[in-house]
N, C-alpha and C positions, 0 to 999 in steps of 0.2 A: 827506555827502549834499549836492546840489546844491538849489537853491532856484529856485522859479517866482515869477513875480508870483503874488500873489492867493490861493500856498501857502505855508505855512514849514514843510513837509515832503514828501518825494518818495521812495517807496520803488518799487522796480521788481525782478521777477527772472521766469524765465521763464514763470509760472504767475497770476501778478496784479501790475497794475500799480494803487498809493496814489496818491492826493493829499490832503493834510488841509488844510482850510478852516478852520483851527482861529485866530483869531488872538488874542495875548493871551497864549498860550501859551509864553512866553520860553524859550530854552536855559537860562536862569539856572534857571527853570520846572523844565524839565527835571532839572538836575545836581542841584536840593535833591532830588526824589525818586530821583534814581538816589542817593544819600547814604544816602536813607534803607533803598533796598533793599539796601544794603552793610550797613548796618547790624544788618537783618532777617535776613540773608543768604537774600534770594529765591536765589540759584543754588543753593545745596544745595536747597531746598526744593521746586524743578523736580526735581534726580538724585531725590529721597527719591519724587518723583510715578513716573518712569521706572522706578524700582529694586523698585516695588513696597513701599514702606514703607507701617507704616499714617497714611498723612496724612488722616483720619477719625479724629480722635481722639476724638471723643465719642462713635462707636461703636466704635472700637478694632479698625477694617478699613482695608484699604490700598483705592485707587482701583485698577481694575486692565482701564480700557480701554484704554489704549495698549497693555497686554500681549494686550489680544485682539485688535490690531492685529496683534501680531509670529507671535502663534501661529496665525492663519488662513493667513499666507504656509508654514509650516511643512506643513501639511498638509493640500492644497486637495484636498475630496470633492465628489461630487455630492450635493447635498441631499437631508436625511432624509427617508424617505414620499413621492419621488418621483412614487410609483406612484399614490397618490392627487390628486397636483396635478394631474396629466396627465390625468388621467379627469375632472376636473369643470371643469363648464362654469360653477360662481361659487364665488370664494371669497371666504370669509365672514369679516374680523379681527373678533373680540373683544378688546377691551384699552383703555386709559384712557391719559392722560400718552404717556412715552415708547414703551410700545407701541403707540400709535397714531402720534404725531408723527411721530416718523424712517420706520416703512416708510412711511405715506402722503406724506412728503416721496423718498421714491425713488420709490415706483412713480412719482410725477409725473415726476419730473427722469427716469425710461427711456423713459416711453410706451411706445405701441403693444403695450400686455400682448394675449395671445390670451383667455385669463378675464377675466371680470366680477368685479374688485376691491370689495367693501364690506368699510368700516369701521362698526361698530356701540358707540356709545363710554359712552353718557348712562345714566342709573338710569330716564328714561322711557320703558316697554317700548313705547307707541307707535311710536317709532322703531325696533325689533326688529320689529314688527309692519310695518309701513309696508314696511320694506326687504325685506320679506322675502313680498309679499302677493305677487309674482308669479315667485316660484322653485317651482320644486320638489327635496324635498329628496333624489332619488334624483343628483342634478345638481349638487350642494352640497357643500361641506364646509367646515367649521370649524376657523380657525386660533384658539386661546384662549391669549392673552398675558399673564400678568405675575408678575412678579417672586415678589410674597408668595402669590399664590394665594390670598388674602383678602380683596382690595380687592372692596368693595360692588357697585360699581357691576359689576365684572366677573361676578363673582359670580352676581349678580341673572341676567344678560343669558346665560351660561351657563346655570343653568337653565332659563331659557325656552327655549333653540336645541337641547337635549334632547329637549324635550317635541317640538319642533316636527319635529325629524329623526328622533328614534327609531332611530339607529342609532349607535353608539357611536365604531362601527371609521373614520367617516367628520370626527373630533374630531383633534386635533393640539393639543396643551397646550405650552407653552413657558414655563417658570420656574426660579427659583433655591430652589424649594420644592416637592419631588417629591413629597413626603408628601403635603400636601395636595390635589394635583392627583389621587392615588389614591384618595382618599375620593369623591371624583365617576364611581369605577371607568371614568376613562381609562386606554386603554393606550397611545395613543400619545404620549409622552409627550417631550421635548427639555432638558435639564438646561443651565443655563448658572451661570455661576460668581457665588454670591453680594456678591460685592464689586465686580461691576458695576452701578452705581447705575440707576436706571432714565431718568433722561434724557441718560447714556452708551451705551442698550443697541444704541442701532443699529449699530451694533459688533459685535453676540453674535447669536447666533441668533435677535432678536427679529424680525429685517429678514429671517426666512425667507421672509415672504409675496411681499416686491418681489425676490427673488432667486432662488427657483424655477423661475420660467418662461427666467431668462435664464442659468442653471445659473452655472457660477462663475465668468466671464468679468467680467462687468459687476462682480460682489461683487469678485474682485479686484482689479481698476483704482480701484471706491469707497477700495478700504483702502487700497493703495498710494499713493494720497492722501493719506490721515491719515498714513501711516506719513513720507512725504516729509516733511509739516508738523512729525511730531514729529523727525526728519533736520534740518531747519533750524533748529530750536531750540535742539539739542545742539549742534550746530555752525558754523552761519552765524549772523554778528556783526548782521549787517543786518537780516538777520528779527526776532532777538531786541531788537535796536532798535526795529524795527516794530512790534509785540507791546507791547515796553514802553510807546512813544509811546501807542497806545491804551488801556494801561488808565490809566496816568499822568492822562492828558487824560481818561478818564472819572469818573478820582475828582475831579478838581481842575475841573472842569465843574460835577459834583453839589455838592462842599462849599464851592468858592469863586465859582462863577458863578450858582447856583441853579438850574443846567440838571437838574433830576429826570426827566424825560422823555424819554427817544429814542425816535425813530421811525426805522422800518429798513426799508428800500422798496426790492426785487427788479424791478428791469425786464428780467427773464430769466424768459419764460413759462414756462419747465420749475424753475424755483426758486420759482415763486410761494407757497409756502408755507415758503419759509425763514424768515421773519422769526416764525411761527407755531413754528417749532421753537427758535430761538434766545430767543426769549419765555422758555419755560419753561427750558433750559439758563442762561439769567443770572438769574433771577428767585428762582428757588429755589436756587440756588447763591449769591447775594447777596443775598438778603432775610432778612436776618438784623439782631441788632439787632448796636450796635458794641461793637469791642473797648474793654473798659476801659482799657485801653494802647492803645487807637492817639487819636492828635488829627484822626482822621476823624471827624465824629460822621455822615454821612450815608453809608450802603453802596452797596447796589445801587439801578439807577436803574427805574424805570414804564420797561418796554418794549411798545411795540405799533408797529403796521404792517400792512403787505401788499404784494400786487403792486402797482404805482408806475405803470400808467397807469390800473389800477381806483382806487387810491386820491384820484389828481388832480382825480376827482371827487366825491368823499367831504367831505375832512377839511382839504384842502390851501388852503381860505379859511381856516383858524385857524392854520396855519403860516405864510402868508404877510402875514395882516394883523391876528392876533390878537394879547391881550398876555400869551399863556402862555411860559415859558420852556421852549424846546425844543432839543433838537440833534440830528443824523441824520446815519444810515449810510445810505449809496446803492451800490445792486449792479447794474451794466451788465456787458456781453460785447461786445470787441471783435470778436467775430464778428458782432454784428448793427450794424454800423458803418452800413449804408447802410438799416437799418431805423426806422419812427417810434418804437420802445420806448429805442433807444438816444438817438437824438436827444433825447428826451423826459426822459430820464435824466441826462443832462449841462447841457442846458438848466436842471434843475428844481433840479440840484447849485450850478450858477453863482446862481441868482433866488435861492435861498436861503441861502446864504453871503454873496454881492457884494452883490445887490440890482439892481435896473436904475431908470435915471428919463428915459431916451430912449424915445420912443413912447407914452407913458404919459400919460394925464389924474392931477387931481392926488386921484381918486376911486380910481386903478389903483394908486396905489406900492405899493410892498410894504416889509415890516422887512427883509430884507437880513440879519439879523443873526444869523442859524442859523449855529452853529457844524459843519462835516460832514465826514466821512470819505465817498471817495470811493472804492470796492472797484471796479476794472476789470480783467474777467477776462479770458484768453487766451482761453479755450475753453468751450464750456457742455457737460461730459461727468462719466460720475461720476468719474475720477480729480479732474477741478477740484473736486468737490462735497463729494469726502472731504477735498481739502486745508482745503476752506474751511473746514467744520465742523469739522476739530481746530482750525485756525486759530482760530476763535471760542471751544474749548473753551479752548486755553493764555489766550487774551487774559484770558479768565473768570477762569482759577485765578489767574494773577498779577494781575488783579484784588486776589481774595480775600486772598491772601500780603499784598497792601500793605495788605490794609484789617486784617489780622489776625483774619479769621474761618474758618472749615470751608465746605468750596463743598460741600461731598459729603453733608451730612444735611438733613433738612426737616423737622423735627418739629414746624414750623408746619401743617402741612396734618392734624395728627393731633386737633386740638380740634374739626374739625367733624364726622372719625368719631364720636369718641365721643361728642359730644353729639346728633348723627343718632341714633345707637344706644339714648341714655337719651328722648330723645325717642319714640322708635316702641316701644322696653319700658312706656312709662307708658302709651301711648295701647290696649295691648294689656289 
């Protein structure tokens, strides 16, 4: 790989062009962990991700969205219940996590939908109510997302959209739990395959709601994305370099530089809520405690963010002259080359990596010292969107492999069901 001033990395192929701002970062850096992933042997551990093994081993399931990458190309349909998306003028998502994240991260990234897209996500029914005080429900229908068909908040939010539609046949259920979805006597019902974890699902049938109206055109170009992304993994040396350098540098950030924090900021209007999805895709897939065998003791990092010229007004005085330890991901399109989001996105990349002290009172400097990955895309379309988002899935999982934890369970999130649930049994 060649080297710039200012980078000691430079990855480029026809879909996104890298620059890592990372310095400190040595090739010496580099070769102990690639030592250590020979030793782990990450490469099987990818084929065992691809081949379908169960790499969930503490639920004893394989991961199985790259295969719903390969099987949608096998047999592309026009979307189930057609007949009802076309007739209504709002539709309505139910669903929490990843049924909500990924389709409301497409519909943004297509636009111009013909329906009135709401997402209804929270256990506070005023929100149900609120969104819904000026529909009528002969006009309506309801898409109802998730996986278990038992999560609370879903749940709750579904009953009320019953009451309030009274008509059954105008419901669309989508989960990896049919049974349950029948006790609510829906018939329309969408089965996806339960070893698709839920903040994989956009992948499966859960992203029916942002793909309906653009029938299977836009859904294939999203995948064929992922699919390239997982193509250059198996087989380009570069990427998988790529890939590596990133999780590499995000473990050796968290446990030897103390960077716990990234922020990850979209200067691409139609991605503005990528850094909302990827949030929860690294969070819960690394937020786990450490392996007794590995010499990481810090996993995954505090992810937040946003759109990056909303954010400049925000938060971006603590980055630039706070004394929090941070590092970030920055996401531009060279298609908006001659735009102020782009400008504003390379500028904000340079201020916080280099630092500037020309023009500057000695009131204005800034820390300079953010370490940052700089993502520059070709294209802002959903084929870039599906590459990007496997792209962040592999960084994830190989992540995970070097820290030696499971990315695919979250049994962390299950202590505030159950104690929600003994709390409102005592109070009854």
């Amino acid at each position: 790989m060649k080297k710039e001033n200012n980078s000691d990395f430079v990855f480029e192929n026809k879909i996104l062009a890298y620059r890592s701002y990372i310095s400190g970062f040595t090739p010496n850096i580099y070769e102990d962990f690639e030592s250590l992933s020979e030793k782990i042997d990450l490469k099987s551990k990818i084929e065992d991700l691809f081949k379908g093994k169960k790499v969930n081993k503490s639920e004893n399931l394989a991961a199985l969205h790259t295969k719903c990458r390969e099987d949608f190309l096998k047999e592309k349909q026009q979307p189930k219940y057609f007949h009802l998306f076309k007739s209504a003028k709002n539709v309505i998502n139910i669903g929490i996590g990843g049924s909500y994240e990924g389709p409301k991260l497409l519909i943004e990234s297509y636009g111009n939908c013909r329906a009135n897209h709401i997402f209804i996500t929270g256990s506070d029914h005023e929100e149900f109510y609120e969104k819904t005080v000026s529909l009528k429900p002969n006009e309506t229908i309801f898409v109802v997302s998730s996986k278990s068909f038992i999560t609370d908040e879903t749940i709750s939010l579904l009953k009320a959209a019953i009451d309030w539609s009274g008509d059954l046949d105008r419901f669309i259920a989508i989960t990896a739990n049919k049974n349950e979805a029948l006790k609510y006597n829906l018939k329309n019902i969408i089965e996806f395959d339960k070893e698709i974890g839920g903040r994989y699902s956009i992948w499966s049938d859960i992203s029916l709601v942002a793909h309906w109206e653009n029938n299977v055109e836009l859904k294939e170009k999203f995948i064929l994305g992922g699919r390239h992304a997982d193509d250059h993994l198996k087989n380009n040396k570069d990427y998988f370099k790529f890939l590596k350098r990133l999780a590499y540098s995000d473990i050796w950030l968290n446990n030897y530089k103390n960077k716990s924090s990234r922020v990850i900021l979209s200067y691409i209007w139609k991605f503005r809520s990528f850094s909302d999805y990827v949030q929860q895709l690294e969070m819960e897939s690394l937020g786990k405690q450490p392996s007794k065998d590995s010499k990481f003791k810090k996993t995954g990092q505090l992810i937040f963010g946003g759109y990056g010229p909303t954010a400049q007004h925000s938060y971006f005085q603590l980055l630039h002259q706070g004394t929090q330890d941070i590092c970030a991901d920055i996401i531009v399109s060279k298609e908006d080359q001659n735009n102020l989001a782009y400008a504003q996105g390379v500028t904000q990349s340079k201020l916080l990596s280099i630092g500037a002290k020309d023009f500057l009172n000695d009131e204005e400097l800034i820390n300079g010292n953010t370490p940052l990955n700089l993502f520059i895309l070709n294209k802002v379309d959903s084929f870039t969107l599906g590459y990007l988002i496997a792209t962040w899935e592999h960084r994830t999982y190989i992540t995970s492999v070097m820290l030696g934890i499971n990315a695919f369970d979250q049994f962390g999130v299950n202590a505030g069901k159950i104690y929600t649930k003994r709390y409102l049994a005592n109070k009854v």
